[in-house]
Structure formats: structure tokens, C-alpha cells
C-alpha positions in Angstrom: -17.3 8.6 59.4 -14.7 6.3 58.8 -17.2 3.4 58.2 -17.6 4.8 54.7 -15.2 7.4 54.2 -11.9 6.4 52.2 -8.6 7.7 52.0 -8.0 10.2 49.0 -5.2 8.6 48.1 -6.9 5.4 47.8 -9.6 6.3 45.6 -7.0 8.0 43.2 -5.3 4.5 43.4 -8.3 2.9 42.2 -9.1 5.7 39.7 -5.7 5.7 38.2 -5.8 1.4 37.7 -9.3 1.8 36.1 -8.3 4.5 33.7 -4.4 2.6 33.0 -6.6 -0.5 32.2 -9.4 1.1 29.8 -6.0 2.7 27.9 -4.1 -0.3 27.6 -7.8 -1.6 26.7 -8.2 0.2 24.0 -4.7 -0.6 22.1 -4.4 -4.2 23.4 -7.6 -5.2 22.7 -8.7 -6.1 25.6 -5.7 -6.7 27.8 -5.0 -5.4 31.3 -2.6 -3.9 33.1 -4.3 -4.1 37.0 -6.4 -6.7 37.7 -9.7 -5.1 39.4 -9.6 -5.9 43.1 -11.9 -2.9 43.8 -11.9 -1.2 47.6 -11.2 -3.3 50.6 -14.2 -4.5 52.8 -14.8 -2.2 55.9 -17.3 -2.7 58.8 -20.2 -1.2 58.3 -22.4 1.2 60.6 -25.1 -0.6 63.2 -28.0 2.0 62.4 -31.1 0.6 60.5 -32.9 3.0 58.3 -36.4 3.2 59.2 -39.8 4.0 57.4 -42.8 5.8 57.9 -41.6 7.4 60.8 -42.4 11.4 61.8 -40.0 13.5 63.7 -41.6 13.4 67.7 -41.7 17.1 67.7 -44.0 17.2 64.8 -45.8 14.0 66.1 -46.5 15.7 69.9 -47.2 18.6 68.3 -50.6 17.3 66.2 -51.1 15.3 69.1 -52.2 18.3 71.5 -53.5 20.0 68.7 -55.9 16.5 67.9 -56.9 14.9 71.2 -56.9 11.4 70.6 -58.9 8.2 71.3 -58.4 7.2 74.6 -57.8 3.3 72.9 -54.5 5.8 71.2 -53.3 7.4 73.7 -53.0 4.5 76.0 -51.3 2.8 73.1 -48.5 5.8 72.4 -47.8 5.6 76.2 -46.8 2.4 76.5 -44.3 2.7 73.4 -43.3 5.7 75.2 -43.0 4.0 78.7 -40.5 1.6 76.8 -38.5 4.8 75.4 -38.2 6.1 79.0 -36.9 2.8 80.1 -34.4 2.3 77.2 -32.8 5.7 78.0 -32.5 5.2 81.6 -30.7 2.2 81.5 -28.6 3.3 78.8 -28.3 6.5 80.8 -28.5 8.4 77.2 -27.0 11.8 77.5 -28.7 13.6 74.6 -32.2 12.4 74.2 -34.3 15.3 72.8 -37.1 15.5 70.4 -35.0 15.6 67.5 -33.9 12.1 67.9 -36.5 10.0 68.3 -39.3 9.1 66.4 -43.1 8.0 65.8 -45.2 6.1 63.3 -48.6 6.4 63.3 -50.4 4.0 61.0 -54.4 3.2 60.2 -55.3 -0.2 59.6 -58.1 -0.8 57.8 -60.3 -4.5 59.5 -60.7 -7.0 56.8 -63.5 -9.7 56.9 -60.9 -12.2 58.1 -60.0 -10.4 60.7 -63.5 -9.5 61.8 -64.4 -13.3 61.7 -61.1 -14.4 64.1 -61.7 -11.7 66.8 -65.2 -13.0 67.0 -63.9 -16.5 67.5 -65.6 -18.2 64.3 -62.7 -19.0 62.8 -63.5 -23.0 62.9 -66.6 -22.0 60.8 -64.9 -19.7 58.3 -67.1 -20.7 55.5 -70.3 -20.4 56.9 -69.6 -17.2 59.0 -68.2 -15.2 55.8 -71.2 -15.4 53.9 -73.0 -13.6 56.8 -71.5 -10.0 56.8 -73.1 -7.8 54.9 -71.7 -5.6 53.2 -72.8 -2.8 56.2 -71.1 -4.2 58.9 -67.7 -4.4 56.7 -67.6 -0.5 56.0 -68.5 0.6 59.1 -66.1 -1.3 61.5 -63.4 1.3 62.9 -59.6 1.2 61.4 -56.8 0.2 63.9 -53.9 2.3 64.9 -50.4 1.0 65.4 -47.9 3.3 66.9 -44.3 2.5 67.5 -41.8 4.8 68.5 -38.0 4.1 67.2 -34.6 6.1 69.3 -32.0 7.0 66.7 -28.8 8.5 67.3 -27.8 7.0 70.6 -24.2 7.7 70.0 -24.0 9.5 73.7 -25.4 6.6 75.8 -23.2 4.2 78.1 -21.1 6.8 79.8 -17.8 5.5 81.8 -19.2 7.3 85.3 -22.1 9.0 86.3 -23.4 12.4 84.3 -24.4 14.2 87.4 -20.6 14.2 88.4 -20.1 16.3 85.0 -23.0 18.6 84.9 -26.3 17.9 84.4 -27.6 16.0 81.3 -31.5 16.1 81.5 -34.0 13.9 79.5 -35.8 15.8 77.3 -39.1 14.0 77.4 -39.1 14.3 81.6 -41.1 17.6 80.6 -43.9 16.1 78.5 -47.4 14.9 80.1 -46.4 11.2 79.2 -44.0 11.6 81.7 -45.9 12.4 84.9 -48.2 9.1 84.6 -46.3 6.3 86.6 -45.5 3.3 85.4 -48.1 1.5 84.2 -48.8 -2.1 85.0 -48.0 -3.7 81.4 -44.6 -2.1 81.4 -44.2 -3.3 85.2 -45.1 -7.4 84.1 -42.9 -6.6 80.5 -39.6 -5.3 82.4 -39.6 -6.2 86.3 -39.1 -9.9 85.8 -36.0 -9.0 83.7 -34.6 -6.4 85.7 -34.6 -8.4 89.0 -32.9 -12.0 87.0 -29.3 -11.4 87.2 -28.1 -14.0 85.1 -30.1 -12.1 82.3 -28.5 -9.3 83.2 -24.9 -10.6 82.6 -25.3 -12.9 79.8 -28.1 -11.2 77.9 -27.4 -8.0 78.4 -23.3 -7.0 80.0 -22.1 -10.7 77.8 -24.1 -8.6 74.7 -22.4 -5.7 74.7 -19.2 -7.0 75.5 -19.5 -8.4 72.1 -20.7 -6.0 70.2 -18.2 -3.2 71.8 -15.5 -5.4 70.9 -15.7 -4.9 67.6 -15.3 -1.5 67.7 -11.0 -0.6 66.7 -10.7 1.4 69.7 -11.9 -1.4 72.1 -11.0 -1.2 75.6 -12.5 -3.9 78.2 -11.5 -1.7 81.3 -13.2 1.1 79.7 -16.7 -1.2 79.0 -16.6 -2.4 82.4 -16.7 0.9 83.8 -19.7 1.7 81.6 -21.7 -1.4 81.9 -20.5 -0.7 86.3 -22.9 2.5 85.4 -25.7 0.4 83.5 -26.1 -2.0 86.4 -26.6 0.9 88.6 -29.1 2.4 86.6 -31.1 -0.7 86.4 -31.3 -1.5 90.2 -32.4 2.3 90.2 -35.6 1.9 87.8 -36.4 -1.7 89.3 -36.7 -0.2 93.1 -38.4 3.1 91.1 -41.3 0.3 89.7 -41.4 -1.4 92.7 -42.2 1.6 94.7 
């Protein structure tokens, strides 16, 4: 990647200065030669590492092996409800289950928390000294799942896919897939889809931006592919309504 590759000949440059300088060091006590300026500043890469995150495949996997709760499974389709609408918008061309991922994580209810969710919080002091140590041990651990989509490096094409060849999702073949829409991700993303000027500035404005600061920017080029996004979008809003 050029993000973090160098030029040979540039780190030989700098390799060469540092080993001139520790010569001269050593018979000039001290002095130098080069003064260390070091590698020029490049722009970095946009990915984010994340942690505690399982490869999908494994994840769905253990999840037919181990039915889950209902309270679970109802939670890992929403987060996958919001992958499914990321990736049609974005009209991602290689989404498979390689490339996204899942963390699963077991939360453990603390007294505090046990006090809150039974609304005493306003009589913390009073309500603490009441739970045994019984009812503390045997209250059931949460799960938070989340679900993060790396490598998207093939989203945001300049026409249409199905004019190519066809460029399937991946995860249209799982059971997640055949529940519709469910009535959380309608009130979450609906609003949104059908506000135009959150469209353009928040989203078309956005990635304007962002593309821009790529070297081999080309406006006409991001037009063409943010033309595609705003089909996609009026395509999954008439999909919800319906």
C-alpha cells in the first residue's frame, strides 16, 4: 500500500545519513553531518482495528450448532439488519463471510445495575442493603453483540453491477436474511432515507469530502457513484415501505 510503503531509495537515503552521522559521531565527538529530519508525513489508512471480534463464519457456525436465546437472536438480527442495509446502499460488491465480523460478549449484572432497572435509584442507600447475597448470583448475564464490516474497498461502484455480471451478497443465503425488516430498523432508517437534505449534506456532502482526499480524486467520477447510491437508497426505502 502506498499509505505505508516507502521508496527503496528513500529509506537507503535515510539509512546512509544515520550511519554518515554516527561515523562522523564517533571522531567529532559529537558533531553531525545531516541533521535528522526523519521520513516525510504520509496520509494514513481510514481502517480502525477492532477487538474481540470472531470471523462471521466461525460465529454462524456455533450459532446453528448452539441455538440461542430468543432475547439473542433477536439481538444479532438487528445488528445484522443494519449490515444488510449498510451494504445495499453502498452497493458493496464483495461482502462474504470472510469480511465481516461479530463480538459476542457476557455481561455480568452488578447490584447497581440491578437497583436502576428496578427504578430505586432515588433510594440507593436503602435499597442496597436489601439484596441478598442470593438474588445477586443468580441474576442472568447480558449479551451484547455487535457486528463490524471490514474491507469495503469494493463498495461505491461508478454504474450499476448487474450491467457487469452479477455480484451477489453473500449473507442473502443465511436465515437472517428471509425475516423482513423488522420494525426497529424501519423507525431507525426510514426517517433518514426519505429526508433529502440528509441525504445530500450528511451523506453525498460526506463523502465528497472524504473522497477528496484521496490523490487520484475525480469529482465526475464520485458523482457517478454517489448517482448509483441515491438509487440504491430510494430502492430499500420503497423495499421497507412495502
Amino acid at each position: 500500500s502506498d499509505s505505508f510503503n516507502y521508496p527503496a531509495i528513500e529509506r537507503h537515503l535515510i539509512t546512509a545519513k544515520r550511519e554518515i552521522n554516527e561515523s562522523v559521531g564517533r571522531h567529532m565527538h559529537g558533531r553531525r553531518v545531516f541533521q535528522p529530519k526523519g521520513l516525510h508525513p504520509k496520509v494514513g489508512s481510514f481502517q480502525l482495528f477492532v477487538e474481540k471480534y470472531d470471523d462471521a463464519d466461525a460465529f454462524l457456525k456455533q450459532f446453528d450448532r448452539d441455538s440461542p436465546s430468543p432475547d439473542v437472536a433477536i439481538q444479532f438480527q438487528r445488528q445484522f439488519e443494519k449490515l444488510v442495509v449498510l451494504d445495499y446502499i453502498i452497493r458493496n460488491t464483495d461482502r462474504n463471510n470472510s469480511n465481516w465480523l461479530v463480538k459476542y460478549e457476557t455481561k455480568k449484572v452488578n447490584e447497581r445495575d440491578m437497583i436502576e432497572n428496578a427504578g430505586e435509584v432515588n433510594h440507593l442507600s436503602n435499597a442496597a442493603t436489601t439484596i441478598t447475597t442470593d438474588e445477586t448470583t443468580s441474576a442472568k448475564p447480558t449479551v451484547d453483540i455487535r457486528i463490524a464490516a471490514i474491507d469495503n474497498g469494493l463498495a461505491f461502484p461508478f454504474k450499476h453491477p448487474d450491467e457487469w455480471r452479477t455480484y451477489p451478497f453473500h449473507w442473502a443465503w443465511l436465515p437472517q436474511a428471509k425475516t423482513p425488516f423488522s420494525d426497529d430498523i424501519k423507525a431507525l432508517v426510514l426517517p433518514l432515507l426519505a429526508d433529502m437534505n440528509f441525504i445530500q449534506h450528511e451523506i453525498c456532502d460526506e463523502i465528497q469530502r472524504l473522497f477528496s482526499q484521496d490523490k487520484n480524486y475525480e469529482r465526475r467520477l464520485v458523482e457517478r457513484q454517489l448517482s448509483v447510491m441515491r438509487g440504491q437508497i430510494i430502492n430499500l426505502a420503497q423495499a421497507m415501505r412495502d
